[in-house]
C-alpha positions as CSV (number, residue, x, y, z in Angstrom):
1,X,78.3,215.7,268.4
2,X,75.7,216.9,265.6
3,X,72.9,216.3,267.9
4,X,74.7,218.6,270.5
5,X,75.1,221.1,268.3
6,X,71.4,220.8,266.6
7,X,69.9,220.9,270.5
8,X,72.4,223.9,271.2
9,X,70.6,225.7,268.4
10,X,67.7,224.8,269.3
11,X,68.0,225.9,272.7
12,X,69.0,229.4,271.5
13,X,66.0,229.6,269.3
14,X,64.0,229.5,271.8
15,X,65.6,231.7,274.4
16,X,65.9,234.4,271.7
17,X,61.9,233.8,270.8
18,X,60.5,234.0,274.6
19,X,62.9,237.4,275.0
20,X,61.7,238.4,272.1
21,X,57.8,237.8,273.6
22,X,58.8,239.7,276.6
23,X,59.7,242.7,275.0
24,X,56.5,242.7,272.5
25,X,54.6,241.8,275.4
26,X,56.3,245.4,277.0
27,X,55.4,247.3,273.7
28,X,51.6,246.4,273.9
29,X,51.5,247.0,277.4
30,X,53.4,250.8,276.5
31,X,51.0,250.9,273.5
32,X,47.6,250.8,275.3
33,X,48.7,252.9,278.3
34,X,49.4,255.6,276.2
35,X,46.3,255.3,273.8
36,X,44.5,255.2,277.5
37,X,46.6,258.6,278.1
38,X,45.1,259.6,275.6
39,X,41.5,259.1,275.6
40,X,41.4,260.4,279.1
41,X,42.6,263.7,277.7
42,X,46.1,263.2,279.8
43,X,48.3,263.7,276.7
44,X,47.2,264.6,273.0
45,X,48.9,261.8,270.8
46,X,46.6,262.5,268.1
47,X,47.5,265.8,267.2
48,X,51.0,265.2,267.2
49,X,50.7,262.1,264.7
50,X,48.6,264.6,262.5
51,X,52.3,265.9,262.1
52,X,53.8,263.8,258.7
53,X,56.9,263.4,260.3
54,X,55.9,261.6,263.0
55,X,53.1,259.8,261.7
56,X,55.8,258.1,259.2
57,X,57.8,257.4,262.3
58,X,54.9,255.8,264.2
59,X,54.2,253.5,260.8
60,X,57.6,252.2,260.9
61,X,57.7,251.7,264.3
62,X,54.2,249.9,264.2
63,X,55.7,247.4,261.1
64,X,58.7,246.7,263.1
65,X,57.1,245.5,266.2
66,X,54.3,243.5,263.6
67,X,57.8,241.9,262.1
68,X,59.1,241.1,265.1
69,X,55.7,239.1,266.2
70,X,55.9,237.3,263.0
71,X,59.8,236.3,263.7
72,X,58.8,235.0,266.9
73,X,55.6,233.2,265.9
74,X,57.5,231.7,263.1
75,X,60.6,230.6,265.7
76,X,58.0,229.4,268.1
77,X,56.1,227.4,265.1
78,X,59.1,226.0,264.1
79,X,59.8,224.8,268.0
C-alpha cells in the first residue's frame, strides 16, 4: 500500500518535471526568436527594455523561468 502510494508520487513527480521541461524548453525557443527579431532590425526590444517599467518586468520574468529550471533540475535530480 505504502509502496503504491510512494510510486504514485513518484510518478507525478516526474510528469510535473518533463511538463515543466516542455514549457522552458518553449520559453527559450520564444526567447531567442525574439532576440533574433531583434538583431535583424524586425522589432526594437532594446529600446523598449530601456523603459524601467518594463526592464523590472523582464527581470522578474527572467528569475521566474531560472526558478523554474532549478525546480525541475532538482525534481529530475531527485528522480
Amino acid at each position: 500500500m505504502v509502496d503504491e502510494a510512494l510510486m504514485w508520487s513518484t510518478q507525478l513527480l516526474s510528469r510535473f518535471a518533463v511538463a515543466l521541461g516542455g514549457f522552458l524548453i518553449f520559453v527559450g525557443i520564444m526567447m531567442i526568436g525574439v532576440f533574433v527579431l531583434d538583431i535583424l532590425d524586425f522589432v526594437n526590444i532594446i529600446s523598449t527594455l530601456e523603459n524601467e517599467k518594463y526592464r523590472m518586468l523582464s527581470l522578474w520574468a527572467l528569475f521566474a523561468v531560472g526558478l523554474l529550471d532549478l525546480v525541475s533540475g532538482l525534481i529530475l535530480r531527485r528522480r
